[in-house]
C-alpha positions in Angstrom: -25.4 205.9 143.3 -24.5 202.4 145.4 -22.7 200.2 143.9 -20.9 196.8 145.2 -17.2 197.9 145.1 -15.1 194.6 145.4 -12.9 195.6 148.2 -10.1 192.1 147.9 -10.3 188.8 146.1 -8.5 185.9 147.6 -8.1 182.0 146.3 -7.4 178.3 147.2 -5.8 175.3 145.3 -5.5 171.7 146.7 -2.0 170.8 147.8 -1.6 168.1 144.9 -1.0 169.4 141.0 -1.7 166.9 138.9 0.2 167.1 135.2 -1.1 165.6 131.8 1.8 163.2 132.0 0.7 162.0 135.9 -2.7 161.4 133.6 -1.5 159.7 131.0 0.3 156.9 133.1 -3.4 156.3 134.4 -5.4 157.3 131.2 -5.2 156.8 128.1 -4.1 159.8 126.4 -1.0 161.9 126.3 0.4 165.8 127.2 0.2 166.6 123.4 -3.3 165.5 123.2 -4.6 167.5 126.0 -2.3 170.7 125.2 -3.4 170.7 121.9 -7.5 170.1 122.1 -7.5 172.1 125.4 -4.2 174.5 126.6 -4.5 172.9 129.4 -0.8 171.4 131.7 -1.7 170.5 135.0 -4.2 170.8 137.0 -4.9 170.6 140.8 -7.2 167.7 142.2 -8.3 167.5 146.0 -7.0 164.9 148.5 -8.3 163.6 152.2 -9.8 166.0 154.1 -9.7 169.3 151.4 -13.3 169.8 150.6 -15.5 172.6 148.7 -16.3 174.1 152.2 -12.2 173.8 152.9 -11.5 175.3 149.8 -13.9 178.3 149.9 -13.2 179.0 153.7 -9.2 179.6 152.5 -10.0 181.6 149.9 -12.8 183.6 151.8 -10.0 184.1 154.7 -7.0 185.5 151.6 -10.1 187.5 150.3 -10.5 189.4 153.9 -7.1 189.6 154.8 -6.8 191.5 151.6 -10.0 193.6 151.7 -8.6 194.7 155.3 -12.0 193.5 156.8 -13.0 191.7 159.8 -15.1 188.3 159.2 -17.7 189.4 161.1 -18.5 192.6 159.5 -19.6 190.3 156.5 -23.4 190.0 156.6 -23.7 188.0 153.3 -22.0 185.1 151.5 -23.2 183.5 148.2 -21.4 180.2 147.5 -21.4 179.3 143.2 -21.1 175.3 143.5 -21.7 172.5 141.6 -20.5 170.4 144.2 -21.4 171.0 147.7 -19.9 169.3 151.0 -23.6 168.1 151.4 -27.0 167.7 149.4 -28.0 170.0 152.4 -27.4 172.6 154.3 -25.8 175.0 151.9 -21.8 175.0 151.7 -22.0 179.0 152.5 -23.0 177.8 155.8 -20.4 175.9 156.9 -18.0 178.6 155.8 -20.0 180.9 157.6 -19.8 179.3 160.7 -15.7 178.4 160.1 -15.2 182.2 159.3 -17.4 183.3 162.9 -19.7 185.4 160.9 -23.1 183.4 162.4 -26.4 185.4 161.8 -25.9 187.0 158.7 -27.7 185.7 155.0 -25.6 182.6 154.0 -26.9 180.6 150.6 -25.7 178.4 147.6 -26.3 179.4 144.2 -26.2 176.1 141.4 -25.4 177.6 138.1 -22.4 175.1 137.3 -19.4 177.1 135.5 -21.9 180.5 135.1 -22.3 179.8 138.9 -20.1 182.3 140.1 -21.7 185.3 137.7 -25.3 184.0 138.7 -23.8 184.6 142.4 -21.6 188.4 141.8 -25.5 189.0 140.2 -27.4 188.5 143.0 -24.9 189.3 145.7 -25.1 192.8 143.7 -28.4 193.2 143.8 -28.9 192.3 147.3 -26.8 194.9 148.3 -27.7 197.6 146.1 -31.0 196.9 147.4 -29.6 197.2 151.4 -30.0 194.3 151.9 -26.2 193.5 153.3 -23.4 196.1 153.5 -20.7 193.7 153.0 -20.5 190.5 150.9 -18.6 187.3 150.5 -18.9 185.7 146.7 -16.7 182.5 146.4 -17.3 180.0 143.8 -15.6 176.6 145.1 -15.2 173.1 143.8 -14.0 169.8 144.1 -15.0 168.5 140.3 -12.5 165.7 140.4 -15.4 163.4 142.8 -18.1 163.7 139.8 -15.8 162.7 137.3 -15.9 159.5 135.6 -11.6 158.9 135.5 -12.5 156.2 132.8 -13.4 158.5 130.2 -10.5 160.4 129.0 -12.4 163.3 126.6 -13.9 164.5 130.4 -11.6 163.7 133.4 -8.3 165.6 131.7 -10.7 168.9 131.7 -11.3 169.8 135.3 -9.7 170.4 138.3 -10.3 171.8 141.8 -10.2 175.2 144.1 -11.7 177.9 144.8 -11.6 182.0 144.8 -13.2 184.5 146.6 -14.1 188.2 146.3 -15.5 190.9 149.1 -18.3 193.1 148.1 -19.1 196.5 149.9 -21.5 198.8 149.2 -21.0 202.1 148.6 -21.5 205.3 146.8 -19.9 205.8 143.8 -20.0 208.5 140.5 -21.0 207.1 137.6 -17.3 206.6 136.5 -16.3 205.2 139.7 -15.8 201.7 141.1 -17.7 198.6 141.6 -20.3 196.2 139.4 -21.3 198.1 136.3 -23.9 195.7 135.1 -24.8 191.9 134.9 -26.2 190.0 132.0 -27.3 186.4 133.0 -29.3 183.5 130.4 -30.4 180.3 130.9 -31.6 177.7 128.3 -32.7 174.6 129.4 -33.2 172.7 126.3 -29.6 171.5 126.4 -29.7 169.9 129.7 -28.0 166.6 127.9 -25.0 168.2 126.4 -23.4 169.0 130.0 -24.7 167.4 133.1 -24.0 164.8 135.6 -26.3 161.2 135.3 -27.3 161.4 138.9 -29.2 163.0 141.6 -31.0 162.6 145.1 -34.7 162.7 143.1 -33.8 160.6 140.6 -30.9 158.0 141.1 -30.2 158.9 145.0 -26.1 159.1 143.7 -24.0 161.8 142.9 -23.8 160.5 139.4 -20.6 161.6 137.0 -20.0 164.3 134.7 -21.2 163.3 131.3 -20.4 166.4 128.2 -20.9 166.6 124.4 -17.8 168.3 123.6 -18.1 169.8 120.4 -21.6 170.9 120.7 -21.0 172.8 124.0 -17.7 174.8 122.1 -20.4 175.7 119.3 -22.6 176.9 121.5 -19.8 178.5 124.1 -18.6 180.7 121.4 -21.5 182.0 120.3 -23.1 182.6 123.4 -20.3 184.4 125.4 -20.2 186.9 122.6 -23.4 187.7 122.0 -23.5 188.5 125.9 -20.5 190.3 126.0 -21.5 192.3 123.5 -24.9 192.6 125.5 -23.3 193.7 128.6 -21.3 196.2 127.2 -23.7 198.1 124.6 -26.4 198.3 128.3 -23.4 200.1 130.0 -22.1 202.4 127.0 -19.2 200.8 126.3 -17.2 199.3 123.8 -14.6 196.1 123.3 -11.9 198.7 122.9 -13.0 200.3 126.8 -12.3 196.8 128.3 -8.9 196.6 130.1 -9.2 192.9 131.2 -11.6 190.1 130.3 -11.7 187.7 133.2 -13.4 184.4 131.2 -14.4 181.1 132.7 -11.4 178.7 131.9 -12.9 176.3 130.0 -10.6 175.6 127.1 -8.3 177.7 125.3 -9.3 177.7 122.3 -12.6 178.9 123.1 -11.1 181.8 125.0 -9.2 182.6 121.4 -12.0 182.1 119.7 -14.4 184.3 121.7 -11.5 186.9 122.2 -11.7 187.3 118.1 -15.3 187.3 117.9 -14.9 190.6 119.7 -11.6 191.9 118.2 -9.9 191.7 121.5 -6.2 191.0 121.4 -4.9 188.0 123.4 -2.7 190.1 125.8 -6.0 191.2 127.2 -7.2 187.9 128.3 -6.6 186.5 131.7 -5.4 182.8 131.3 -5.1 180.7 133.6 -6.5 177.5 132.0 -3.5 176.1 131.4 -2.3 175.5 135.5 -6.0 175.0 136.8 -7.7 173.4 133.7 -11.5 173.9 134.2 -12.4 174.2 137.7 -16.5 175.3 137.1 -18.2 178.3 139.0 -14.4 178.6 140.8 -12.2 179.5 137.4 -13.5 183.3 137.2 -12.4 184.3 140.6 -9.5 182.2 140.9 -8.5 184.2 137.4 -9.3 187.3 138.7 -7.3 186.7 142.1 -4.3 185.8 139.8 -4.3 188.8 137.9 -4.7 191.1 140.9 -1.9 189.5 142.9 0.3 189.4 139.9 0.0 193.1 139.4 -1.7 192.6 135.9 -5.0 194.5 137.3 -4.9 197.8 138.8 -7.4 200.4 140.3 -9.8 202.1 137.4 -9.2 199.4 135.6 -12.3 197.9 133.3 -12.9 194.5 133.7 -15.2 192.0 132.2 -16.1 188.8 133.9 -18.0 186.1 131.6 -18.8 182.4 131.6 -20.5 179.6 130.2 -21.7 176.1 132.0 -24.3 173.2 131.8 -27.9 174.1 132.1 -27.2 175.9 129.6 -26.6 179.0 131.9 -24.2 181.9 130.8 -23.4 185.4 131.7 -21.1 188.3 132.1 -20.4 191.2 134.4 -18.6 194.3 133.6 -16.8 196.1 136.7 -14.9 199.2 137.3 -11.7 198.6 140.1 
């Protein structure tokens, strides 16, 4: 069969970490606070001239150099942002033309913190299908521009960066590597517990980051679960199979939580909440990047990638290394 093997993974931070304490002298709120409601220490927020586009394109770069792959063998990059350099043309674009790999299918997927699963989906498909041979999937952000810095149960969440991954297709047994299968939901009857109060159709602003925190745990939990469960009873597996769960680093204690729901022990859960905070559709790969780099995930390894974001969109993906 063909299946999208990832080949290297590769991420970006801003040059400027940003601790709960550096917060709290702005904010009003403290380290204990935040640690307590969230896990989260520090988190790294974007500064003159580091963009989504910058971010991704560094990350994009690591991911090649790793993968042992020219730029210009890549004929496909799908960019997960909620934040984009520009309303239009798509951020995957400008990366595009910054990595020299002109002529090739270049788009932006808008799935907020599900965004990069919604993008590993279709990037999988397309090149299942033959489509492309060789894929880009980054997820990229610079959250801290739509955040109102007034509001202190929002602005301590997030943070910016980005991560990449290479895709190539090719064939594989049924035991070997690459994307297993991909789950993805959307439900849009909770558009006001996550979103952002402006838009080019409706207020012609950005608009800020507006969240009903305790409704979208109740809901996090839950869902991530039930599609993690969904995911791995449609490829024959069990919770006991997985080696690695790569979540989206929302919060820790939905990460516990949804790590129970399944009977997974922590040590199995890639954290990186606490030094990133939330960073949207780029928490995933920038997780994933960390625990390959750090040794933590090796070759024939099972790993589970899930996530949960405004829309309500949520998925998960289950890959063989």
């Amino acid at each position: 069969m063909i299946r999208s093997v990832i080949r290297g993974s590769g991420s970006a931070l801003p040059g400027r970490a940003v601790t709960n304490a550096d917060l709290a002298s702005k904010v009003d709120t403290s380290d204990e606070w935040i640690v307590e409601r969230t896990g989260i220490r520090q988190r790294y927020i974007a500064g003159e001239g580091e963009t989504t586009s910058t971010l991704a394109t560094e990350a994009a770069r690591k991911a090649l150099e790793a993968a042992g792959i020219d730029s210009k063998d890549i004929d496909l990059i799908v960019l997960a942002t909620a934040t984009p350099d520009q309303t239009f043309p798509a951020t995957a674009t400008i990366v595009q033309n910054e990595l020299g790999c002109n002529g090739g299918i270049a788009f932006d997927v808008a799935a907020v913190c599900s965004g990069f699963l919604y993008a590993l989906g279709t990037a999988d498909s397309m090149l299942r299908t033959g489509m492309a041979k060789r894929a880009l999937v980054i997820g990229a952000e610079t959250f801290s521009r739509i955040l109102d810095w007034e509001d202190r149960t929002t602005c301590v969440l997030f943070g910016d960066g980005a991560g990449a991954l290479v895709l190539e297709a090719q064939e594989s047994a049924e035991d070997g590597p690459g994307v297993i299968d991909t789950k993805l939901h959307a439900d849009g009857a909770h558009n006001q517990l996550l979103y952002v109060d402006g838009g080019p159709s409706t207020t012609g602003t950005v608009g800020k980051l507006r969240m009903k925190g305790r409704e979208v745990f109740r809901h996090a939990v839950v869902n991530l679960a039930d599609v993690l469960k969904e995911t791995l009873a449609s490829a024959g597996f069990e919770p006991g199979d997985i080696d690695w769960v790569v979540p989206h680093q929302a919060n820790a204690r939905i990460l516990d939580a949804t790590a129970r729901k399944l009977g997974l022990p922590a040590e199995k859960v890639i954290v990186t909440v606490d030094r990133h905070a939330n960073t949207s559709a780029a928490s995933v790969p920038l997780a994933f990047d960390t625990g390959i780099r750090d040794g933590r995930i090796q070759k024939g390894d099972l790993v589970m990638f899930e996530a949960m974001g405004g829309g309500f969109t949520w998925g998960a993906s289950l890959v063989r290394m």
